[in-house]
SELO-82070 format. One record per residue: residue in three letters; z, x, y of N, C-alpha, C, O, CB in turn. Coordinates in steps of 0.05 Angstrom, whole numbers, plus 5000, padded with zeros to 4 digits. Glycine has a CB too. Layout:
REM SELO-82070
SITE,ALA,Z,X,Y,Z,X,Y,Z,X,Y,Z,X,Y,Z,X,Y
...
***
This chain:
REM SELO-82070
SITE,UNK,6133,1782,2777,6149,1793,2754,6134,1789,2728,6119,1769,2727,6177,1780,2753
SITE,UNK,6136,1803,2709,6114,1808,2698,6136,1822,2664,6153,1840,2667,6090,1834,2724
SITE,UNK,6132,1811,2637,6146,1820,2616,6123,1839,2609,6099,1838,2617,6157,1799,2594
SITE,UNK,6141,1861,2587,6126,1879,2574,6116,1879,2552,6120,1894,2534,6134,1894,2574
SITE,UNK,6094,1851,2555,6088,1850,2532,6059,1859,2538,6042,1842,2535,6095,1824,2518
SITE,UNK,6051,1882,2545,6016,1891,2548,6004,1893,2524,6014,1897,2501,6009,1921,2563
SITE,UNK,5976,1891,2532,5958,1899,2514,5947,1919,2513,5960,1940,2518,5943,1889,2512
SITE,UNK,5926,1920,2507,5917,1950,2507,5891,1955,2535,5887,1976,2547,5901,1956,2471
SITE,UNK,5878,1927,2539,5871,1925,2562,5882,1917,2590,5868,1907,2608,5858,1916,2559
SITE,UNK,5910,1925,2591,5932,1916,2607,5935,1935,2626,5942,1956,2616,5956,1910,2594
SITE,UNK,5932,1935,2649,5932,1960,2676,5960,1975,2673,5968,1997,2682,5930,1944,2715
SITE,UNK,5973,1958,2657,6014,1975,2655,6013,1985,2630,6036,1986,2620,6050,1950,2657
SITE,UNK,5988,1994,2609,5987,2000,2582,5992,2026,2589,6006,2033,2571,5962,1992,2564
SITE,UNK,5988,2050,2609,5990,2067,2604,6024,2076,2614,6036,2093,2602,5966,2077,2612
SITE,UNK,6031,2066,2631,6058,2064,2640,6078,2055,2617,6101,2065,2618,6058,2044,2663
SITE,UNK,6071,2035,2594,6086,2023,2570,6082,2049,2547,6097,2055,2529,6072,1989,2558
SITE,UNK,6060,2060,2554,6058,2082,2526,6074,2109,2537,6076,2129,2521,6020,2092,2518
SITE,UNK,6088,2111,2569,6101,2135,2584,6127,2118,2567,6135,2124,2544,6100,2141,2628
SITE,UNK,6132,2106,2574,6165,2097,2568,6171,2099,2536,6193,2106,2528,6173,2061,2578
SITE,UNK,6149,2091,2515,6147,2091,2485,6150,2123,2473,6162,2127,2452,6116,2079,2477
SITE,UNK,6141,2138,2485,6135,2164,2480,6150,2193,2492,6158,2213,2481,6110,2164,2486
SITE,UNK,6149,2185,2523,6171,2206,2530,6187,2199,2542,6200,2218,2550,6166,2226,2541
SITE,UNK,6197,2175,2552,6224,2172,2560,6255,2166,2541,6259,2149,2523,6220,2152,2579
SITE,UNK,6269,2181,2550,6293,2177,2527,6301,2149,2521,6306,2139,2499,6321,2192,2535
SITE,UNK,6303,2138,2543,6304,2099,2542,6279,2087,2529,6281,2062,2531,6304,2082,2576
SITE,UNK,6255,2094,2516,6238,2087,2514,6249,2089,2481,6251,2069,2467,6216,2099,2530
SITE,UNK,6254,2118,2470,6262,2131,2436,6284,2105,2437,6277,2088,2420,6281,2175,2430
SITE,UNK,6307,2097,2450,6321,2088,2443,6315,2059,2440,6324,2046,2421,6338,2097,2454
SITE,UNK,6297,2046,2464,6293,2025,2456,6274,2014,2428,6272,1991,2419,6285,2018,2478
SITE,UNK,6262,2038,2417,6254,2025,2393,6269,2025,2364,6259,2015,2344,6232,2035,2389
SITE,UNK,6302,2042,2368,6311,2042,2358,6326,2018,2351,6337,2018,2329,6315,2057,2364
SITE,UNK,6328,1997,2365,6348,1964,2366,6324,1949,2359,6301,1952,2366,6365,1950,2401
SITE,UNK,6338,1930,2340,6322,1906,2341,6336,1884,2362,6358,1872,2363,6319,1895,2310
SITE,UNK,6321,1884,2373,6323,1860,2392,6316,1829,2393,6326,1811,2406,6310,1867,2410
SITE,UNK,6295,1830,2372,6289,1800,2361,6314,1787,2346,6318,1763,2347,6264,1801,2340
SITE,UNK,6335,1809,2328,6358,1799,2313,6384,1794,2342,6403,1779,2338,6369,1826,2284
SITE,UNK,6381,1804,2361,6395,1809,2388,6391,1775,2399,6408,1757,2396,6377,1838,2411
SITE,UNK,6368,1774,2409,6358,1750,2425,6373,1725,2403,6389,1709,2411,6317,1749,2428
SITE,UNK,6363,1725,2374,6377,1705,2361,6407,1699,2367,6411,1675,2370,6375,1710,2334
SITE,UNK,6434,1716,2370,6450,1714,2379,6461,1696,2395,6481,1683,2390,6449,1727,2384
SITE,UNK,6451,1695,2411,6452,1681,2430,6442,1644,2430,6427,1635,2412,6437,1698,2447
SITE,UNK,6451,1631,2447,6439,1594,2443,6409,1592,2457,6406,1604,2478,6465,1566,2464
SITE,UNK,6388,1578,2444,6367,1573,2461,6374,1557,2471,6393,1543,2464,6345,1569,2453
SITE,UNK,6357,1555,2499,6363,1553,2524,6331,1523,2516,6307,1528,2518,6361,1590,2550
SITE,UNK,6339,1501,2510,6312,1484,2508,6299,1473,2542,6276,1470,2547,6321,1453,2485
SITE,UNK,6316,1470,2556,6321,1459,2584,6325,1479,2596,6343,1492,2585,6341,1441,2589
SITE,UNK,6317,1489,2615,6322,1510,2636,6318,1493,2661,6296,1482,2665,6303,1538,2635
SITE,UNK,6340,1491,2677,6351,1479,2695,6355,1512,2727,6369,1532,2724,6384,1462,2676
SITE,UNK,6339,1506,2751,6347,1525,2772,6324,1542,2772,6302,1533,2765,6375,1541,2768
SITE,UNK,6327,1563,2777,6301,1584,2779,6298,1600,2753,6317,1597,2737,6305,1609,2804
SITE,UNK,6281,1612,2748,6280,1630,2719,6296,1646,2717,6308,1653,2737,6259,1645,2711
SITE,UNK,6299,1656,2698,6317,1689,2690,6302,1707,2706,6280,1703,2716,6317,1703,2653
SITE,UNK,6315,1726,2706,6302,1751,2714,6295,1774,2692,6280,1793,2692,6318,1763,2734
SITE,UNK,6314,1765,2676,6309,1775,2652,6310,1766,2630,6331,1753,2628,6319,1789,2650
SITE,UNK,6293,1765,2600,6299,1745,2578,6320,1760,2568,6331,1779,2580,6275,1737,2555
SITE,UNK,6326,1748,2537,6349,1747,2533,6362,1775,2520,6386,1781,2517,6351,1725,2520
SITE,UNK,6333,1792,2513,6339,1812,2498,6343,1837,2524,6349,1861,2520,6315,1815,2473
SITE,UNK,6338,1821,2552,6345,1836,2574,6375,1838,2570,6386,1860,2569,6336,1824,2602
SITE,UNK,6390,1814,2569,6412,1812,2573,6436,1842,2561,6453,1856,2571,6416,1783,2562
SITE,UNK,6423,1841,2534,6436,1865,2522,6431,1889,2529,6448,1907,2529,6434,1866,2499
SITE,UNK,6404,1892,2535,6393,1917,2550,6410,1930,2575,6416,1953,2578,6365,1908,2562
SITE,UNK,6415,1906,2592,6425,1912,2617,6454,1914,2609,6461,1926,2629,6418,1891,2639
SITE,UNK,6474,1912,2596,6500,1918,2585,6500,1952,2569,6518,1969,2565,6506,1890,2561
SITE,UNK,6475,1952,2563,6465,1976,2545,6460,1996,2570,6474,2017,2570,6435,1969,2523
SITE,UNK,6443,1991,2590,6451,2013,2614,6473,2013,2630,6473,2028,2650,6433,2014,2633
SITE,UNK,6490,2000,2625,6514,2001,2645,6536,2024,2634,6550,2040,2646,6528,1968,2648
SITE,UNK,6533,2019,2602,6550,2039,2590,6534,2067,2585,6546,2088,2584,6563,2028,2563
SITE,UNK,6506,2067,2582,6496,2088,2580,6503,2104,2600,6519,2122,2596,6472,2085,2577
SITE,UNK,6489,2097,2632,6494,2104,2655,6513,2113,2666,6511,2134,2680,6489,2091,2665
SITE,UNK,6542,2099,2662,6565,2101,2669,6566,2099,2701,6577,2114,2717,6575,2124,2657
SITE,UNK,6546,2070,2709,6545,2074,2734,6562,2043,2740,6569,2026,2724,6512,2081,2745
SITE,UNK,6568,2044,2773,6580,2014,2777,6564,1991,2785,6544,1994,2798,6600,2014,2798
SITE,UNK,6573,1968,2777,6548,1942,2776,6522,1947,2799,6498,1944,2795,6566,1907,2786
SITE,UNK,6536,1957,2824,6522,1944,2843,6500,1985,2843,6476,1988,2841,6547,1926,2879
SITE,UNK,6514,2000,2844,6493,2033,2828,6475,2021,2813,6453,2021,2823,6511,2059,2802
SITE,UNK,6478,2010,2792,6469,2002,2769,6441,1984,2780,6418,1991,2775,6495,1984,2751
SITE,UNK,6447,1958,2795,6431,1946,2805,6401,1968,2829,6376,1963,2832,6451,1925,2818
SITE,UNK,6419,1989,2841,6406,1996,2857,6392,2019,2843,6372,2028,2855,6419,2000,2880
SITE,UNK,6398,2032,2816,6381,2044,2811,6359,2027,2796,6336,2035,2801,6392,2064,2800
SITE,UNK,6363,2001,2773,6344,1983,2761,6324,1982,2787,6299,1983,2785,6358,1953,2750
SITE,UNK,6334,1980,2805,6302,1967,2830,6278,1993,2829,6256,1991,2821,6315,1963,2879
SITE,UNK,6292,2019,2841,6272,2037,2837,6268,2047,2808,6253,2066,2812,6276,2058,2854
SITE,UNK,6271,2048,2789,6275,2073,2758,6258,2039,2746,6268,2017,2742,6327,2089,2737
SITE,UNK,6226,2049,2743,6204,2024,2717,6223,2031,2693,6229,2012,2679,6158,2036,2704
SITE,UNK,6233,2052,2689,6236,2053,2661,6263,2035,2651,6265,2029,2627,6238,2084,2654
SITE,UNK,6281,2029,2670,6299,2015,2672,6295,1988,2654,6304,1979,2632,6303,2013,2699
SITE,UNK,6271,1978,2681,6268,1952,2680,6247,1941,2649,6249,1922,2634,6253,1945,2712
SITE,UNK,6231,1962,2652,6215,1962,2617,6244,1958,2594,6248,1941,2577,6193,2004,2609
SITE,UNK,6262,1981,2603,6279,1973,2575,6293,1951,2575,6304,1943,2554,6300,1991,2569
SITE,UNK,6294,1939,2595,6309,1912,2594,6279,1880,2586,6282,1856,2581,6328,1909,2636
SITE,UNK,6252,1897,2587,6238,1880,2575,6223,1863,2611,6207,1845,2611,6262,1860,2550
SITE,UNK,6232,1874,2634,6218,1861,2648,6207,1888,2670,6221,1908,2673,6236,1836,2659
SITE,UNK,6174,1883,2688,6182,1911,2704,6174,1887,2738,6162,1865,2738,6152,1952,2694
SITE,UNK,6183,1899,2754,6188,1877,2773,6164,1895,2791,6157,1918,2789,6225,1871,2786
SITE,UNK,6153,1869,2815,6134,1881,2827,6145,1897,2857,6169,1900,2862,6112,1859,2830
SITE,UNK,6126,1903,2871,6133,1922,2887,6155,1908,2906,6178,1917,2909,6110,1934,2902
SITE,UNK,6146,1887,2916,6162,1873,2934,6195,1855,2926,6214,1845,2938,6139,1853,2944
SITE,UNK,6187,1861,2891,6210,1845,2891,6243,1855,2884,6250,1878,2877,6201,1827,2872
SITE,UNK,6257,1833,2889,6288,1853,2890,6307,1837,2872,6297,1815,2873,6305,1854,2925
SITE,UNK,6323,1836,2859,6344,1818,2860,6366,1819,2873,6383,1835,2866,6350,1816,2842
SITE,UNK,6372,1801,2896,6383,1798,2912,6415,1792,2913,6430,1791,2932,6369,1784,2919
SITE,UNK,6421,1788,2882,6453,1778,2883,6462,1806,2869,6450,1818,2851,6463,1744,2863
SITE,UNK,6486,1815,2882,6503,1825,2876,6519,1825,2856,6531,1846,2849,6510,1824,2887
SITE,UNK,6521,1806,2848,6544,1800,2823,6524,1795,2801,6528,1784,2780,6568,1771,2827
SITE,UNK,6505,1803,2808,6479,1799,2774,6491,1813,2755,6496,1798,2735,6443,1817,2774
SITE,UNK,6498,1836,2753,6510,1844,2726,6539,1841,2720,6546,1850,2698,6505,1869,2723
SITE,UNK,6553,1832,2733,6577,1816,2720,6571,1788,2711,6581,1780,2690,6600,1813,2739
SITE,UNK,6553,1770,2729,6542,1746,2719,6534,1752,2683,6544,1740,2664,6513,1739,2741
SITE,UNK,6517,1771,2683,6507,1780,2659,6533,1782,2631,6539,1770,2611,6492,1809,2669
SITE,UNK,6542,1804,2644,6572,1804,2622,6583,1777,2628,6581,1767,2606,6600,1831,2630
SITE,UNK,6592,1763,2639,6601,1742,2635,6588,1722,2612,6597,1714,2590,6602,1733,2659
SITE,UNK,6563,1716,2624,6550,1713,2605,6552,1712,2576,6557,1691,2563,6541,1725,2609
SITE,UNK,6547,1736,2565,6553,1748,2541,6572,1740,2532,6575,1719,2521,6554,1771,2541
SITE,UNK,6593,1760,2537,6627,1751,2532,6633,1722,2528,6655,1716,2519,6648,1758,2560
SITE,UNK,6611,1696,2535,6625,1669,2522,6607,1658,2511,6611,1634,2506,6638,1649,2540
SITE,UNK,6585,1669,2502,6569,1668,2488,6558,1680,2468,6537,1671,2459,6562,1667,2496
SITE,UNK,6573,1703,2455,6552,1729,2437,6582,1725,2422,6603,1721,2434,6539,1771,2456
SITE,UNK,6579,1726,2394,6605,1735,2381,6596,1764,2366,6578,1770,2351,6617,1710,2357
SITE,UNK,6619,1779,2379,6624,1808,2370,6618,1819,2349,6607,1841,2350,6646,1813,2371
SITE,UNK,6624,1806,2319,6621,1811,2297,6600,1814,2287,6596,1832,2270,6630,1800,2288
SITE,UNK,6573,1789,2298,6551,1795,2288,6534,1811,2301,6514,1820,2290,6540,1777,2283
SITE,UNK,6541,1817,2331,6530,1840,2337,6530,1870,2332,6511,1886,2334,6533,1839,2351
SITE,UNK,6566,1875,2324,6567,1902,2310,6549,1891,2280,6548,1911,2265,6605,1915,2305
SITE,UNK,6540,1876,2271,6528,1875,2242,6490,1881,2254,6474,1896,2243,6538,1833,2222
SITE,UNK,6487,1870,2270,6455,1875,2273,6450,1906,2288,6429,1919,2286,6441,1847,2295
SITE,UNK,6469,1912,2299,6469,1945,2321,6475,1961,2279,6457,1974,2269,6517,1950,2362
SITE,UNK,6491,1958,2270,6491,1973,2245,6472,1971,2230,6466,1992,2218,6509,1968,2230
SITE,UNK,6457,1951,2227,6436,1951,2203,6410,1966,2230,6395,1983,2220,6427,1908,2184
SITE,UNK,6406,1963,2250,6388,1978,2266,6391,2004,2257,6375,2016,2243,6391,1975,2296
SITE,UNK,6421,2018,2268,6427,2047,2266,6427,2052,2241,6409,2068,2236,6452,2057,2278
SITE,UNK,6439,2043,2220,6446,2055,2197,6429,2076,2173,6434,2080,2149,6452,2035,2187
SITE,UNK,6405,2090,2196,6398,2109,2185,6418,2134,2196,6431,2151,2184,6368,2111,2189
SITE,UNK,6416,2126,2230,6420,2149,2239,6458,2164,2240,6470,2182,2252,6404,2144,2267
SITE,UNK,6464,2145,2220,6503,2145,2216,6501,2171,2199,6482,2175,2184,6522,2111,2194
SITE,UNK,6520,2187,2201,6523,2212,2185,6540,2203,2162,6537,2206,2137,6537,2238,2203
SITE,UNK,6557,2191,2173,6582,2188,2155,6596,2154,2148,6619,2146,2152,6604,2206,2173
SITE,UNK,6584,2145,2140,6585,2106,2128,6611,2117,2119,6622,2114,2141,6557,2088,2096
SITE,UNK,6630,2127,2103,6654,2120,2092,6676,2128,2107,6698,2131,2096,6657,2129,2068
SITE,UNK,6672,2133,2138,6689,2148,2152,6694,2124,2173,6675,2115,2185,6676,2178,2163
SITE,UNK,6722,2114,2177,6729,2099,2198,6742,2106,2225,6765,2114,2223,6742,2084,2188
SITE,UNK,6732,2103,2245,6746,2118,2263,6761,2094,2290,6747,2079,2303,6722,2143,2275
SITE,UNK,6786,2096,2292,6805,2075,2308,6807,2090,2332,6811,2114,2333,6835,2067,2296
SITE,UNK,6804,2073,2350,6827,2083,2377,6849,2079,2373,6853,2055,2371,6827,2070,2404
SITE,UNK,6876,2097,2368,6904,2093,2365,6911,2093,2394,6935,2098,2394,6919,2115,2348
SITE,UNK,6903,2090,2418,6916,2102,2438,6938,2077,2446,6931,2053,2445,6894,2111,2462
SITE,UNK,6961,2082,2453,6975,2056,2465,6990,2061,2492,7002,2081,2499,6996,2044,2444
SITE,UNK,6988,2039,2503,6989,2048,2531,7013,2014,2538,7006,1993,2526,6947,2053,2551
SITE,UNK,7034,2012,2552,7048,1994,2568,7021,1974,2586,7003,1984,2599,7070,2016,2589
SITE,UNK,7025,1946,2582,7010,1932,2602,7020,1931,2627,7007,1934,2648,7007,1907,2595
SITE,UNK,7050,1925,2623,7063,1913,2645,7078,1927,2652,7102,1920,2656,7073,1891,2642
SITE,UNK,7067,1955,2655,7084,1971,2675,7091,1979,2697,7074,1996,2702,7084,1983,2675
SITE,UNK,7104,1978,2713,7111,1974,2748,7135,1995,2757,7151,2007,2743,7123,1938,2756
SITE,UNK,7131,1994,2778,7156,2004,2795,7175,2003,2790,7180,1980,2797,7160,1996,2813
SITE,UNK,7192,2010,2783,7228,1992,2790,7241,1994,2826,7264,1999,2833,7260,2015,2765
SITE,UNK,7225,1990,2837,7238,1990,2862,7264,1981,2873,7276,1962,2863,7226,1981,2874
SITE,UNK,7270,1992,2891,7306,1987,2900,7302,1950,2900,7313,1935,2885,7318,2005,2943
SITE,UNK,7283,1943,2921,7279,1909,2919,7274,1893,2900,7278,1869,2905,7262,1901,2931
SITE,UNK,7266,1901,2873,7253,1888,2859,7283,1887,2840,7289,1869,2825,7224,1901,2849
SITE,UNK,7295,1907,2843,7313,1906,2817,7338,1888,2834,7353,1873,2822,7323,1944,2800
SITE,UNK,7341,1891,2862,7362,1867,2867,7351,1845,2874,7366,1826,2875,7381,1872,2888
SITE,UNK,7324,1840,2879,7323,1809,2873,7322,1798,2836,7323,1774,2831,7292,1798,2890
SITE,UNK,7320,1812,2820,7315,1818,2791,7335,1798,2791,7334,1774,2787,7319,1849,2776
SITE,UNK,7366,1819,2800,7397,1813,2796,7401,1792,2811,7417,1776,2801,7418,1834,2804
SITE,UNK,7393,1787,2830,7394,1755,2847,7382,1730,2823,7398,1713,2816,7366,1756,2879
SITE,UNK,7359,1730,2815,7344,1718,2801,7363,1705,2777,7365,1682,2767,7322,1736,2794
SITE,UNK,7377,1735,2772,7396,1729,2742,7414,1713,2747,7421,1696,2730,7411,1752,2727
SITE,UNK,7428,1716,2773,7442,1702,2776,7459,1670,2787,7479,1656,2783,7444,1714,2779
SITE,UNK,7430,1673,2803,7430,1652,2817,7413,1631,2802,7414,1608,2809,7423,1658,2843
SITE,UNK,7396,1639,2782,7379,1614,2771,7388,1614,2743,7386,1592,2730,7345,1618,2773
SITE,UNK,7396,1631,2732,7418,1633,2708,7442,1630,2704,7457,1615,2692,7418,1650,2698
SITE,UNK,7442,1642,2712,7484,1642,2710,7496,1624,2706,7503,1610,2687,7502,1648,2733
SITE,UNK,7498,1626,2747,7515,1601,2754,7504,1561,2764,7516,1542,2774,7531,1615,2780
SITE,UNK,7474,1566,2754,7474,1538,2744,7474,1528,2716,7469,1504,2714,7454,1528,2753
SITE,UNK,7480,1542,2693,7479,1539,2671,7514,1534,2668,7525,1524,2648,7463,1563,2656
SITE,UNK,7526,1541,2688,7561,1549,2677,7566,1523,2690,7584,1510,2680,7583,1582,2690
SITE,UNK,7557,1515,2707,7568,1498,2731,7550,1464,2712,7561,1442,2709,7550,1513,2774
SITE,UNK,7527,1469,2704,7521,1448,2690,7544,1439,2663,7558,1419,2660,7493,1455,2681
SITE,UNK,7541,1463,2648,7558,1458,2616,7584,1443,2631,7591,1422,2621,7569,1494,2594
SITE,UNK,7601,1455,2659,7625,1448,2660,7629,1422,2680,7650,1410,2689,7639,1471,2668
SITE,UNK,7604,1417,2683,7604,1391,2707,7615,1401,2728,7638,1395,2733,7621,1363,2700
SITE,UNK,7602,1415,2741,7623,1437,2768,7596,1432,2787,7574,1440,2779,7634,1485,2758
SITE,UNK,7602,1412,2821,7577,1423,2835,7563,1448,2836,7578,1467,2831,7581,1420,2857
SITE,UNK,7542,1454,2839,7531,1481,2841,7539,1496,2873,7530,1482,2892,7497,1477,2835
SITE,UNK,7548,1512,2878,7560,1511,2901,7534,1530,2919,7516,1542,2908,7595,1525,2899
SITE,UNK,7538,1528,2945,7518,1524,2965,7508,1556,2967,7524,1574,2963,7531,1510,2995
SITE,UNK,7478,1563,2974,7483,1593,2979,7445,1597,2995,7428,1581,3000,7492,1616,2938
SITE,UNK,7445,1617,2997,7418,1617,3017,7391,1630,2993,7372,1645,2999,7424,1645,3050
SITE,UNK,7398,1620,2967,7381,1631,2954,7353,1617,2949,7337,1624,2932,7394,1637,2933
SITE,UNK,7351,1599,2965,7323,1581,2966,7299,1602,2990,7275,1607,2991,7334,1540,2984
SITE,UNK,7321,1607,3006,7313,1620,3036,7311,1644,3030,7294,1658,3041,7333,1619,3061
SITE,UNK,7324,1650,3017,7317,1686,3002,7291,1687,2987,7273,1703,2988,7342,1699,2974
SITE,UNK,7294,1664,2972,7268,1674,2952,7239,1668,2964,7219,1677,2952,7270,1657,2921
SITE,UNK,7235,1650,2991,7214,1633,3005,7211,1676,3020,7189,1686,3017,7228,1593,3033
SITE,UNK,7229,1693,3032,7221,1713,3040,7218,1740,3029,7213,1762,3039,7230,1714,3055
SITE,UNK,7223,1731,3002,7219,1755,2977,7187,1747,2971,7170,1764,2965,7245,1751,2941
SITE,UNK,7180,1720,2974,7149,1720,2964,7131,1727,2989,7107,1732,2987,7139,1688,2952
SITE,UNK,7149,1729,3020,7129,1733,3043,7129,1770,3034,7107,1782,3032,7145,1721,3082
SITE,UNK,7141,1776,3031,7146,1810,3033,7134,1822,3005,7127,1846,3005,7185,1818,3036
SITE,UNK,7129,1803,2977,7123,1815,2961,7089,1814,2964,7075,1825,2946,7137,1806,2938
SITE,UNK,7073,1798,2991,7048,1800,2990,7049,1812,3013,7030,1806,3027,7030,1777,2985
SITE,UNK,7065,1828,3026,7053,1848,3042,7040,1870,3039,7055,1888,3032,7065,1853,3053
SITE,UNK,7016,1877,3042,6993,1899,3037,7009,1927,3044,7010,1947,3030,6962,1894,3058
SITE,UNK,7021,1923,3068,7034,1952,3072,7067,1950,3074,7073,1935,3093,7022,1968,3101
SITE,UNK,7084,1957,3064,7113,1943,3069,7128,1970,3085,7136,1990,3073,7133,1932,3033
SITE,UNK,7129,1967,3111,7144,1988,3128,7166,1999,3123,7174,1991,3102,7148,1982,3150
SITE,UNK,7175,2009,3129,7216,2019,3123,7225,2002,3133,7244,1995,3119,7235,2048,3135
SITE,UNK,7224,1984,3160,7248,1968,3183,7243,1943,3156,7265,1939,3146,7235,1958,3230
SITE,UNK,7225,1929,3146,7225,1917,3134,7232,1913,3100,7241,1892,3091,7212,1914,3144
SITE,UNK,7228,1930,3088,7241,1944,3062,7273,1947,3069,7286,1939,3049,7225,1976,3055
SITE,UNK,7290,1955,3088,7311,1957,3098,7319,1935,3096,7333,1929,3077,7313,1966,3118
SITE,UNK,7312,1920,3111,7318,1898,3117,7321,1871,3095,7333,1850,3100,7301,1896,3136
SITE,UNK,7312,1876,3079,7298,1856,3052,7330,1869,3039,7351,1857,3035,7255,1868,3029
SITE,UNK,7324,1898,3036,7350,1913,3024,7374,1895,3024,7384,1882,3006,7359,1939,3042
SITE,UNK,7381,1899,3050,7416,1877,3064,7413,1862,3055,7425,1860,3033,7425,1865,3095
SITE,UNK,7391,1835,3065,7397,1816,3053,7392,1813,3012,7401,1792,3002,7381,1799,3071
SITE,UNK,7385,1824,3001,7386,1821,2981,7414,1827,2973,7427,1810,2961,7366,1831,2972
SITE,UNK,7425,1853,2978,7451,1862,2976,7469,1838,2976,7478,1831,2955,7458,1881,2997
SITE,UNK,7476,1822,3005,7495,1814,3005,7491,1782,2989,7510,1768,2983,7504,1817,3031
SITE,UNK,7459,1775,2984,7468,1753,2961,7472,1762,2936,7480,1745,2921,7448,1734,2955
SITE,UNK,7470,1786,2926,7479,1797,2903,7502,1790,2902,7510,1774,2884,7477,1823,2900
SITE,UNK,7520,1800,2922,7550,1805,2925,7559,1778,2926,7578,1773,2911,7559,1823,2951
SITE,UNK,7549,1757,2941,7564,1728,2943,7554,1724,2914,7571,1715,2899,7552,1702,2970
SITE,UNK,7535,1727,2906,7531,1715,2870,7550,1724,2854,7562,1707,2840,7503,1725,2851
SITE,UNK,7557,1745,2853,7577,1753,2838,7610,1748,2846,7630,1747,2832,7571,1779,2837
SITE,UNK,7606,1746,2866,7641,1738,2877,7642,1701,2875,7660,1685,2874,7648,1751,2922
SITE,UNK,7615,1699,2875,7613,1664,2860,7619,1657,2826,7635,1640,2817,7576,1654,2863
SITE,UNK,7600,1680,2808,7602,1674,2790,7632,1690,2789,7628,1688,2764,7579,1678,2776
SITE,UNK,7644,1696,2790,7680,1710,2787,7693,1680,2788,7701,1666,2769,7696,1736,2822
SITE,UNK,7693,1673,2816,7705,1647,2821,7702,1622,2793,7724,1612,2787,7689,1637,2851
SITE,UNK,7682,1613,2781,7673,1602,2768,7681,1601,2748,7685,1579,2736,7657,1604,2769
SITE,UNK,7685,1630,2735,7700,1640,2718,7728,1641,2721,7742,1641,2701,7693,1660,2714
SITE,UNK,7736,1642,2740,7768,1641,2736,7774,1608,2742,7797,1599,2739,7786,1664,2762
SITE,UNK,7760,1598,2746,7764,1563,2751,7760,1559,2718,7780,1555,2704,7735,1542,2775
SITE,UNK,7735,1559,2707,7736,1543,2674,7745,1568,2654,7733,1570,2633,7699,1529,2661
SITE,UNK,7766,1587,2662,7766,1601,2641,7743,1609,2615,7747,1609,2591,7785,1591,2634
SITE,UNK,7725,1613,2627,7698,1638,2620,7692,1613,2596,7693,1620,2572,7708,1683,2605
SITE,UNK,7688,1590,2601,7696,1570,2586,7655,1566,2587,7643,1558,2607,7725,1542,2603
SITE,UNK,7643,1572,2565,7612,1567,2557,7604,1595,2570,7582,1598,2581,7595,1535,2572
SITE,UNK,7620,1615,2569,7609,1635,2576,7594,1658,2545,7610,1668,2529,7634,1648,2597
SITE,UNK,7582,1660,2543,7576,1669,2513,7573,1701,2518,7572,1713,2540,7545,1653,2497
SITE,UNK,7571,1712,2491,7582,1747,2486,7554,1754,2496,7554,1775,2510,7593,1762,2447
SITE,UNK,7528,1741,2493,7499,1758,2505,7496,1751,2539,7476,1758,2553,7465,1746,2486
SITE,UNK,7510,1741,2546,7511,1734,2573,7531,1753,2592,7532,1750,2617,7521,1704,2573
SITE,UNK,7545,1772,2580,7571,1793,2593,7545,1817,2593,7549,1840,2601,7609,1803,2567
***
């Protein structure tokens, strides 16, 4: 493995002057400074394990073809092995025989980055690089898009164990505490031990979705003919108006 730093009497000088001159990764790589890039980052005084495979101004390089490319880590990896021009823009060109062998190299890489690079001064060194080629410096442009994180299903199961949940871990131990009332007995320990077997099932059949159904149903129904009872014993006594 071998960096691109040739000379002019260097057997890869004429291969470094193909990538400088007509390859489009070649125009772009002289467009970044990469020496303000590499600073970013912590020196490494101790290097501990085997070497990099790539220095550090690789690191950005290789984040820089992943979005160029729009390819996936392990594409990505398999085109860097064959495409020199790849491996020149990332600052290293690898020899015939050699490979990198791990799979997770370019998430290792973003990982990397992400707890190490702060964002801000990198949009400041990528701007002072580009800032010829900006048309428009007084023009700000946002992603407005907004989108739900936590959006799901409402499935028939989900919404009566929901109502189980409410009731049986809210309700009526909060009513039965305030009033010093045992908590009275019910199978909702045993329900919820087979709501977590059924909520990691990869494929959930009908005999079993059915089945989850009933029993959820009828602890619904004892929760509520519980919490009734409860209520007509302490006269709705710590029952509050956001709780109806």
């Amino acid at each position: 493995m071998q960096y691109t730093l040739f000379d002019f009497d260097s057997p890869n000088f004429s291969k470094w002057y193909l990538f400088k001159n007509i390859t489009i990764l070649g125009k772009i790589h002289q467009t970044i400074d990469w020496d303000s890039l590499e600073k970013l980052l912590p020196n490494k005084t101790k290097v501990c394990g085997a070497p990099s495979w790539l220095p550090a101004k690789g690191l950005f390089a290789l984040m820089f073809l992943k979005h160029y490319t729009c390819l996936s880590d392990e594409k990505l990896l398999e085109q860097f092995h064959t495409n020199w021009a790849m491996q020149m823009f990332c600052g290293v060109l690898l020899a015939d025989n050699e490979r990198i062998k791990d799979n997770s190299f370019v998430s290792r890489v973003r990982s990397y980055l992400g707890n190490h690079l702060y964002l801000n001064l990198f949009q400041s060194v990528m701007i002072n690089s580009w800032e010829a080629e900006i048309p428009d410096k007084n023009v700000l442009l946002m992603d407005a898009t907004c989108y739900e994180v936590y959006l799901r299903i409402p499935t028939d199961v989900k919404l009566l164990w929901e109502s189980c949940t409410w009731l049986w871990e809210k309700q009526i131990p909060a009513l039965c505490t305030s009033n010093k009332i045992k908590l009275p007995r019910s199978k909702y320990k045993d329900q919820k031990i087979k709501q977590l077997t059924y909520s990691k099932l990869r494929k959930k059949i009908h005999r079993k979705t059915y089945s989850r159904k009933r029993s959820l149903l009828k602890l619904l129904n004892k929760g509520i003919l519980t919490l009734n009872e409860l209520l007509e014993k302490v006269k709705s006594k710590g029952f509050s108006g956001k709780d109806s």
